[in-house]
Backbone as a printed PyTorch tensor [residue, N CA C, xyz], in Angstrom:
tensor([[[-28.6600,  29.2310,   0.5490],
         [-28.7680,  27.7940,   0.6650],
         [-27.9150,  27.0920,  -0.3840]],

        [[-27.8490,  27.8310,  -1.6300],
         [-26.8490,  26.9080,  -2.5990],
         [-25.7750,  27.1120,  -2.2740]],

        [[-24.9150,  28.2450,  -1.6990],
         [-23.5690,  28.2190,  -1.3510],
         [-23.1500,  26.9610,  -0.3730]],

        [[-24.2480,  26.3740,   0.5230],
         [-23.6400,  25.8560,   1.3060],
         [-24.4380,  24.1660,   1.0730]],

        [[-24.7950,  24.4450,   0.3910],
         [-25.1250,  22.9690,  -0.6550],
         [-23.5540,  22.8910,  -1.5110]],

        [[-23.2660,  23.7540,  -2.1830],
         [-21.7830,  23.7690,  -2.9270],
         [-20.8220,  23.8740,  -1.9970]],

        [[-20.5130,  24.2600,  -0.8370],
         [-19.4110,  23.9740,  -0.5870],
         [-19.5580,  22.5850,   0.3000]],

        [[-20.6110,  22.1800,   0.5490],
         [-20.8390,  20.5710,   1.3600],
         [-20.0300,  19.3190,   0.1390]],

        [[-20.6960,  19.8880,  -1.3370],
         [-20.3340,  19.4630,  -2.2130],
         [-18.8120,  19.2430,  -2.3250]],

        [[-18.0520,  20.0950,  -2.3670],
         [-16.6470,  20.6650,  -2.5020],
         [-16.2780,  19.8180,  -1.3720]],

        [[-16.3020,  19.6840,  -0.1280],
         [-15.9110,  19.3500,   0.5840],
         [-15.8160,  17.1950,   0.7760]],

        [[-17.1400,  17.3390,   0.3820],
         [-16.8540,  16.0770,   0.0800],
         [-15.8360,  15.3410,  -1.3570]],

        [[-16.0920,  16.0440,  -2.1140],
         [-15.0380,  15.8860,  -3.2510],
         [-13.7020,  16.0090,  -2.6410]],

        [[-13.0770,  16.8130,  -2.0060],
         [-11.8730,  17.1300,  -1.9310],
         [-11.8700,  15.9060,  -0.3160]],

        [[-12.6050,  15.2970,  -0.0090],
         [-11.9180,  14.2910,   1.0060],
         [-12.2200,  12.9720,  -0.0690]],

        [[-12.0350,  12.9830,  -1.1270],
         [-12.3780,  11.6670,  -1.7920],
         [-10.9990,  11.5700,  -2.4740]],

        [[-10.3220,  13.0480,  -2.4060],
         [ -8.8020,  12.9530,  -3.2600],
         [ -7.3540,  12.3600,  -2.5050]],

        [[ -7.0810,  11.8610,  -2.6660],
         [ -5.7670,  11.1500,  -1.8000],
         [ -4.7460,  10.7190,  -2.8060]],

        [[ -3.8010,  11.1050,  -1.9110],
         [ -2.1290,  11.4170,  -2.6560],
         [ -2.2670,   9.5600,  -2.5440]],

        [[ -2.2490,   8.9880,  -4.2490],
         [ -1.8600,   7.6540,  -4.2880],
         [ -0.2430,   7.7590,  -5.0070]],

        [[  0.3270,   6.5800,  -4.8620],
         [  1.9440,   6.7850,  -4.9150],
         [  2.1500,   5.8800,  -6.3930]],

        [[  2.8020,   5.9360,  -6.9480],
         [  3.3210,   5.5270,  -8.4090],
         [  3.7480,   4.3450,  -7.9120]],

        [[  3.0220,   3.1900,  -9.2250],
         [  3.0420,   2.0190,  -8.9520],
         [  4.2710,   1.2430,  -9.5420]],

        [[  4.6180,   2.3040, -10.8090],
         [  6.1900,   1.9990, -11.3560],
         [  7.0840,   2.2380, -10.5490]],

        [[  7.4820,   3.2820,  -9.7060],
         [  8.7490,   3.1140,  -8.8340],
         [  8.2060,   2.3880,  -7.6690]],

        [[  7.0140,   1.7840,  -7.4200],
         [  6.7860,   1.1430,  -6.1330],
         [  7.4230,  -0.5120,  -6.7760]],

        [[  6.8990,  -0.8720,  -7.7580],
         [  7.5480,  -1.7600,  -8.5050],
         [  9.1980,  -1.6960,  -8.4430]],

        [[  9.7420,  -0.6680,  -8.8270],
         [ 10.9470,  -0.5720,  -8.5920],
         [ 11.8020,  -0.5000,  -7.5510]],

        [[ 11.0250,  -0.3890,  -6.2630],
         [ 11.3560,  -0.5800,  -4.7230],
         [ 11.1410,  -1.6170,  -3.9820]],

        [[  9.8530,  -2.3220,  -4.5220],
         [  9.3880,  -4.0900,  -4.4450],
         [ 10.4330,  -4.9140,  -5.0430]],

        [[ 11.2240,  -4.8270,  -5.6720],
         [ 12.4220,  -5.7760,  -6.1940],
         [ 13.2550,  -5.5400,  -5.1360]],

        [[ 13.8640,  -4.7590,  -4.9700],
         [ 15.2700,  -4.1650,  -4.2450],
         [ 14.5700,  -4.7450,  -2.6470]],

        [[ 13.3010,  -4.3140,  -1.9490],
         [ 12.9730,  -4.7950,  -0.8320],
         [ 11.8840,  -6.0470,  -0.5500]],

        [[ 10.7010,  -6.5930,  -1.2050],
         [  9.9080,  -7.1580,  -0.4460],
         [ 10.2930,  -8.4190,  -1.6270]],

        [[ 10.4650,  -8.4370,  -2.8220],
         [ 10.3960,  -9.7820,  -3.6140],
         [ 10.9610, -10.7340,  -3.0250]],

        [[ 12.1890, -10.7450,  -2.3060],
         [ 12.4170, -12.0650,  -1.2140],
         [ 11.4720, -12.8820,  -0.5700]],

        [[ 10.7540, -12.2930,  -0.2720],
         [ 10.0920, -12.8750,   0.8580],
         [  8.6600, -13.0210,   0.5540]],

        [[  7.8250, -12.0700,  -0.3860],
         [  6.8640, -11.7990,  -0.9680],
         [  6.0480, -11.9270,  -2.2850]],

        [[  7.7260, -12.0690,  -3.0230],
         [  7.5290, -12.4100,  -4.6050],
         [  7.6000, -11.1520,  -5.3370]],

        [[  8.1880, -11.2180,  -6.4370],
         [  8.2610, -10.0310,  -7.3340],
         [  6.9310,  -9.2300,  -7.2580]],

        [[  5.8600,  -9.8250,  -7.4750],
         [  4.3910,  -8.7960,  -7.2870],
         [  3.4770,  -9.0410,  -6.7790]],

        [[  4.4500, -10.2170,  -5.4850],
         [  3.3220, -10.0930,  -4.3250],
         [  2.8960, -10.8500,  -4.4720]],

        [[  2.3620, -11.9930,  -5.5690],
         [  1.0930, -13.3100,  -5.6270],
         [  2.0750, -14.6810,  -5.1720]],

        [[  3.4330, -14.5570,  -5.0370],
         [  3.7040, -15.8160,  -4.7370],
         [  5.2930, -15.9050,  -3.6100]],

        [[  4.6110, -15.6960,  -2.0680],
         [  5.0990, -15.5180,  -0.8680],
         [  6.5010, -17.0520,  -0.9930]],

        [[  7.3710, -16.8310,  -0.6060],
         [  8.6500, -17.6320,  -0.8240],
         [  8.0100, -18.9640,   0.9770]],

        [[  7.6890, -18.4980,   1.6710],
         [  6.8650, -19.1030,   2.6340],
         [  5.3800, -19.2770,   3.1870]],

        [[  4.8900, -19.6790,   3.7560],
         [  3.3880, -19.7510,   3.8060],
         [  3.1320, -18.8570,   5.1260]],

        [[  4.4000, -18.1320,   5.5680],
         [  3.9570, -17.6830,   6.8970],
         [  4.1530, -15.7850,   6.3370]],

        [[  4.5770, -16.0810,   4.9910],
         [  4.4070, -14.0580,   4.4770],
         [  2.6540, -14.2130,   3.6360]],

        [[  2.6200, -13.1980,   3.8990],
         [  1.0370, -12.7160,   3.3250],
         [  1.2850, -12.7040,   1.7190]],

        [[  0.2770, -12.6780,   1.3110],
         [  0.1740, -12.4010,  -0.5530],
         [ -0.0540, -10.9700,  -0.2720]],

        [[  0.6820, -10.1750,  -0.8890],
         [  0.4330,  -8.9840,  -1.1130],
         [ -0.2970,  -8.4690,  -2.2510]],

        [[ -0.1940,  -8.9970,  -3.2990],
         [ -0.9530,  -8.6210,  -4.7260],
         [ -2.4510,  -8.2600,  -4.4650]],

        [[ -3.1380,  -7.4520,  -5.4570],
         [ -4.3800,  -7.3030,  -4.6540],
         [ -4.9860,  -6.9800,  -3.5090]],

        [[ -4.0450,  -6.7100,  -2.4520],
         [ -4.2760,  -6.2150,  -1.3740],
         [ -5.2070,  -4.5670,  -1.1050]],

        [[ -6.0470,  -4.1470,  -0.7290],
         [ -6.1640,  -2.6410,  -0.6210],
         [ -5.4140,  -1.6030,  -0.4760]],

        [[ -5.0760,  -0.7980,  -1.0680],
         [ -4.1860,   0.3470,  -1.7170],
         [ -3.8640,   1.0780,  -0.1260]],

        [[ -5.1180,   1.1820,   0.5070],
         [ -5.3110,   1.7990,   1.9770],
         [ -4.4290,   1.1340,   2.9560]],

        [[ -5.0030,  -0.2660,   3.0660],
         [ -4.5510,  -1.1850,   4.2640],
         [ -3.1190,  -1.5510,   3.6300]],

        [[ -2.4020,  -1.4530,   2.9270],
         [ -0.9700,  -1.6320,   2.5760],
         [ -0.3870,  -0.3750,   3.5500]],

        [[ -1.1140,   0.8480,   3.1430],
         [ -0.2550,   1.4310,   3.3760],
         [  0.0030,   1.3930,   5.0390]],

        [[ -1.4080,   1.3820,   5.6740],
         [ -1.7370,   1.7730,   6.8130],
         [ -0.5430,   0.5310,   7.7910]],

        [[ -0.4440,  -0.5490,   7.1680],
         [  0.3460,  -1.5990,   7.2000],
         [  1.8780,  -1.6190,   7.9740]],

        [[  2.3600,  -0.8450,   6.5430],
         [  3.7210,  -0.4560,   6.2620],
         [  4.0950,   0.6080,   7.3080]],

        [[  2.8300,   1.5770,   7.5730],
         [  3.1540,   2.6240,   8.0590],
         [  3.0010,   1.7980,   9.5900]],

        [[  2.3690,   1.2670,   9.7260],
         [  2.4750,   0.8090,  11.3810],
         [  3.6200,  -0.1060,  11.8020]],

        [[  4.0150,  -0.7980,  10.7140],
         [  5.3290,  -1.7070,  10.7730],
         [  6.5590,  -0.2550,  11.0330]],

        [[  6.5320,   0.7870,  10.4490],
         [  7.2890,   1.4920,  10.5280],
         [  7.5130,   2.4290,  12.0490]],

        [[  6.6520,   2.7600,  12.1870],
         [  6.4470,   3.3810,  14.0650],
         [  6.3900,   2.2680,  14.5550]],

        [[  6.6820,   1.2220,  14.5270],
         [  6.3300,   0.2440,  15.5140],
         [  4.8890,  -0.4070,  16.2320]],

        [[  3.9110,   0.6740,  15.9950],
         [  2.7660,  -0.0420,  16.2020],
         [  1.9860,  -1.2110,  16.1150]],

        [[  2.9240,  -1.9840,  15.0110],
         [  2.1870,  -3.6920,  14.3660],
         [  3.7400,  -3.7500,  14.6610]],

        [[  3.8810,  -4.9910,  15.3670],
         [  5.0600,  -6.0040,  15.5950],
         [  5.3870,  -7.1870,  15.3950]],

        [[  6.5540,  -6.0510,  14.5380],
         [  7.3880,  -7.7270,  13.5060],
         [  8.6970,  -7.2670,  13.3200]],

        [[  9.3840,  -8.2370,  13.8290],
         [ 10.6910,  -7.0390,  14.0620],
         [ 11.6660,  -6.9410,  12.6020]],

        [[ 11.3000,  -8.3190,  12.1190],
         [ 11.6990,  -8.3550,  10.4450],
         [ 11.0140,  -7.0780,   9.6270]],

        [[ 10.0220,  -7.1840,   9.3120],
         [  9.2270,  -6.0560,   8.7470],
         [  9.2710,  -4.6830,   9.4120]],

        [[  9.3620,  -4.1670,  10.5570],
         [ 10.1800,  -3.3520,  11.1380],
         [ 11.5190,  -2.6200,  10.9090]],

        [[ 12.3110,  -4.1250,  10.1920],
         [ 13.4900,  -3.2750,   9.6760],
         [ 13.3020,  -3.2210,   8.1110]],

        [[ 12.4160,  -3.5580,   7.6900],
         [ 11.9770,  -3.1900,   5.9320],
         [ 11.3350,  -1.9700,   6.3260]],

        [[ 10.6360,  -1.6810,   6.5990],
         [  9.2770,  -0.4560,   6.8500],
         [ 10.2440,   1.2130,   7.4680]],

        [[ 11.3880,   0.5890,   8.4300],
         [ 11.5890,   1.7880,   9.0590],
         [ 12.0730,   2.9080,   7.9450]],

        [[ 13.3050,   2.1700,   7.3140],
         [ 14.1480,   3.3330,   6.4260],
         [ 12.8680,   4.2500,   5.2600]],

        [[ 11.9370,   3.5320,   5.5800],
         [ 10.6090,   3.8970,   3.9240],
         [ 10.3910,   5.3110,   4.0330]],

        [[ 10.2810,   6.2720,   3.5300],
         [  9.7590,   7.4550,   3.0780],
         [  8.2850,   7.1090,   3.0760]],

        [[  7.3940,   8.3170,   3.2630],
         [  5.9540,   8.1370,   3.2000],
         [  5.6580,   7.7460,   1.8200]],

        [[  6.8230,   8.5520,   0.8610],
         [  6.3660,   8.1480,  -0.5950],
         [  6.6830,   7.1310,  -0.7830]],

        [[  7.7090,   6.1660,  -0.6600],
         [  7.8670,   4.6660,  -1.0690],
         [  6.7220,   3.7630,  -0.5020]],

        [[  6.4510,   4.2830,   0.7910],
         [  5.1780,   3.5210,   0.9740],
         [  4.1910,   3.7140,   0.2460]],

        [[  3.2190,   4.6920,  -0.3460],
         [  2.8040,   4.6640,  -1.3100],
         [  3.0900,   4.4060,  -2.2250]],

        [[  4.0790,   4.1520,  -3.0130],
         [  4.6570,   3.6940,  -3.8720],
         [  4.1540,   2.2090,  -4.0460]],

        [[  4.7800,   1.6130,  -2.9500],
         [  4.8310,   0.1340,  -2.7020],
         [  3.5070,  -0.1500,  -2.8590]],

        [[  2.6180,   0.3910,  -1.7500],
         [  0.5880,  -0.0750,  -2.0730],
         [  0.7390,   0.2770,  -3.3790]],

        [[  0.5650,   1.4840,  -4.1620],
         [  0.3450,   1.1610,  -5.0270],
         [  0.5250,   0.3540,  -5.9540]],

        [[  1.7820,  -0.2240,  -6.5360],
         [  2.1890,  -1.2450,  -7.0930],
         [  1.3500,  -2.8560,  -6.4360]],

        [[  1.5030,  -3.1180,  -5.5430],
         [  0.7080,  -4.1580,  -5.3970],
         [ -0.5640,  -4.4290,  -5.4090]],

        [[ -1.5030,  -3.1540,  -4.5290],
         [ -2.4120,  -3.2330,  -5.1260],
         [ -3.2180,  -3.0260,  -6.6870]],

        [[ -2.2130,  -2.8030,  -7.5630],
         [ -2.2440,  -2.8770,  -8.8360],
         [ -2.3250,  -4.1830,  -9.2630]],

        [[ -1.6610,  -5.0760,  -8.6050],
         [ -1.4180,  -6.2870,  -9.0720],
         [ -2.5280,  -7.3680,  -8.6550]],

        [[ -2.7700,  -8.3310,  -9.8260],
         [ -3.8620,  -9.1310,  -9.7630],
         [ -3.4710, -10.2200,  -8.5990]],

        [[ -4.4030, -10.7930,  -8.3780],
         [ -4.5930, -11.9440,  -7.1240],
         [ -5.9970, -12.5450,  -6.6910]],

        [[ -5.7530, -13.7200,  -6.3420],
         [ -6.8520, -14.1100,  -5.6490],
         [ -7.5880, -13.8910,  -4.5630]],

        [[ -6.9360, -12.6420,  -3.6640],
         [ -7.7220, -12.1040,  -2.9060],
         [ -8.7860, -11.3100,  -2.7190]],

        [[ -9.3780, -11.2530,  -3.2700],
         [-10.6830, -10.6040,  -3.7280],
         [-11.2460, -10.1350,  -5.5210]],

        [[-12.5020,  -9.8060,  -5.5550],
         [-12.6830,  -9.8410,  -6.8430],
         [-11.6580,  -8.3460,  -7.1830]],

        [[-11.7670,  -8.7410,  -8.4620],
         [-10.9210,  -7.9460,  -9.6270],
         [-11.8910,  -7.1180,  -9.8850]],

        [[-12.1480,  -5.8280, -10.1240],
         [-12.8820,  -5.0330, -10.6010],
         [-12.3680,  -4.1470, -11.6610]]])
């Protein structure tokens, strides 16, 4: 019974681990691609029709990016930001923003 109390254990631990992406070169890929349109870190969109990215969930960025990229969410602008991305720049990118403070939800 304890083996399989410990590996229930194990198992849940190891789905709690997820490859998050470095928020310094996501920073460093947010200049070169989204600060136009988004703002250097995301809290201040150049139009009212781009999203605030800052603060956003680390998850739903990515899940985001990655659907802008297959085409699944349609935007044909963001489409051509998203396609060239590596899985790691997309992580990259969530991470960096969701690093970054904002008024979209509390700060923890």
């Amino acid at each position: 019974m304890s083996r399989v109390l410990f590996a229930a254990a194990m198992l849940v631990l190891a789905a709690g681990v997820q490859a998050r992406g470095s928020a310094e070169a996501g920073k460093a890929k947010a200049a070169q691609v989204c600060a136009a349109c988004h703002g250097a870190d995301g809290a201040k969109p150049t139009a009212p029709e781009n999203p605030i990215l800052a603060g956003q969930y680390y998850d739903y960025l990515v899940k985001a990016l990655s659907d802008y990229k297959s085409g699944k969410r349609a935007n044909a602008l963001m489409k051509g930001f998203a396609e060239p991305l590596s899985k790691k720049e997309i992580e990259d990118l969530a991470a960096w923003f969701a690093s970054q403070k904002s008024n979209l939800h509390f700060q923890r």
